[in-house]
C-alpha positions as CSV (number, residue, x, y, z in Angstrom):
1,X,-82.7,-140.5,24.4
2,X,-80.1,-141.6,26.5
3,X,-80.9,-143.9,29.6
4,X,-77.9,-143.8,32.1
5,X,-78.6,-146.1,35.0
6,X,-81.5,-148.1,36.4
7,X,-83.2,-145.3,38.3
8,X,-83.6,-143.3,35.0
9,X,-84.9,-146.9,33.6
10,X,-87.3,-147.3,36.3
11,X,-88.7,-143.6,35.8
12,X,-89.4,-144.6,31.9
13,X,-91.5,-147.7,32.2
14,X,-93.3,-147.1,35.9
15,X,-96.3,-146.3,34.0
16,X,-95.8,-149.7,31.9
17,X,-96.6,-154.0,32.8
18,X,-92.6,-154.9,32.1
19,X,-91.6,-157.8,33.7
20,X,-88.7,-156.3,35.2
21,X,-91.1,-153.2,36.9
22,X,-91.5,-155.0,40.3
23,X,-88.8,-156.6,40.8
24,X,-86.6,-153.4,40.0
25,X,-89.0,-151.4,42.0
26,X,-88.8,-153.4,44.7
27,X,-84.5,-153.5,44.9
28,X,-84.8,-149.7,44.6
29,X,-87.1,-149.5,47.4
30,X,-84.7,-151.6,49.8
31,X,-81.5,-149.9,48.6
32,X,-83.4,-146.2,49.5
33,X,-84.1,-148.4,53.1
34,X,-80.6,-149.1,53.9
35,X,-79.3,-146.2,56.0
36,X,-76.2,-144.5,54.2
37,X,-73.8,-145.1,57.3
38,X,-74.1,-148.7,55.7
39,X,-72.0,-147.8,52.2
40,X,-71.2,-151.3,51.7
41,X,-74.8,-152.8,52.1
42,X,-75.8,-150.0,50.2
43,X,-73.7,-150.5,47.2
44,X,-73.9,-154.1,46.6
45,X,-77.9,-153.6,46.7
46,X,-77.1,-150.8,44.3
47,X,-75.6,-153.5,41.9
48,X,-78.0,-155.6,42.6
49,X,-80.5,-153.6,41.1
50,X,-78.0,-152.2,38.1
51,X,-77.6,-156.1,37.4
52,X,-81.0,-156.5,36.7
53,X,-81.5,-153.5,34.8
54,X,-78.3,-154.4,32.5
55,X,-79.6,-158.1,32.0
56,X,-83.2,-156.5,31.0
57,X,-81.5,-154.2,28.6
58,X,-79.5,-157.0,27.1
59,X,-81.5,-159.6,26.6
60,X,-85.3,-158.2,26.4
61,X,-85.1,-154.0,24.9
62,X,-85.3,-155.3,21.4
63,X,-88.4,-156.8,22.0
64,X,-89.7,-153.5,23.4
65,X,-88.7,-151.3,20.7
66,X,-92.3,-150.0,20.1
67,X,-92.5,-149.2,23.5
68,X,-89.5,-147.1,23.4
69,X,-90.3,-145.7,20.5
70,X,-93.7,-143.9,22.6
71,X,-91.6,-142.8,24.6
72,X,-89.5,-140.6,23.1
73,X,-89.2,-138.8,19.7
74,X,-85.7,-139.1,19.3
75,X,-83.8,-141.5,16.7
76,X,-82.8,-144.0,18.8
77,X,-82.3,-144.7,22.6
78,X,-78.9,-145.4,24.3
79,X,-78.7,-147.6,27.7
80,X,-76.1,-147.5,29.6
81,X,-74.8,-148.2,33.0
82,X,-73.2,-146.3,35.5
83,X,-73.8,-143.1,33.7
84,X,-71.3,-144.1,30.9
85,X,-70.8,-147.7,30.4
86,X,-72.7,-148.6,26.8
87,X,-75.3,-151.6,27.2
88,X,-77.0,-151.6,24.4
89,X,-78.3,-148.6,21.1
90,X,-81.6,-149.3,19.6
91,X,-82.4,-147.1,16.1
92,X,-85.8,-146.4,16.9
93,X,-86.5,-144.4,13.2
């Protein structure tokens, strides 16, 4: 499984009592709020949120490996960032 930015993150663990759910929730929320005339405002609310999402990943997703290990069937999960940019592979078999 392959987890590519903090959107895709949020839509794995909604369901879930992380830590990092409301806070992330709630920076997606305001960056969907901000109007796209204001690309600027929007972007470094956008990298707001990837910031937290990429801190999560790094210093907490070991800790949640049975967790990700429900949610998919697959080997091991990726994170990344920005569609590309490695974060962090857990071996989840």
């Amino acid at each position: 499984m392959i987890i590519s930015n903090y959107q895709q993150f949020y839509n794995l663990i909604k369901s879930d009592s992380l830590p990092i759910k409301t806070p992330l929730e709630s920076c997606i929320t305001s960056v969907n709020k901000i109007c796209s005339c204001r690309k600027q405002a929007k972007a470094r609310k956008s990298e707001e949120c990837n910031n937290l999402y990429v801190e999560y990943i790094k210093n907490y997703s070991e800790a949640n490996v049975e967790l990700w290990r429900s949610k998919t069937n697959d080997n091991e999960i990726v994170f990344n960032h920005n569609s590309h940019y490695l974060i962090k592979k857990i071996k989840l078999r």
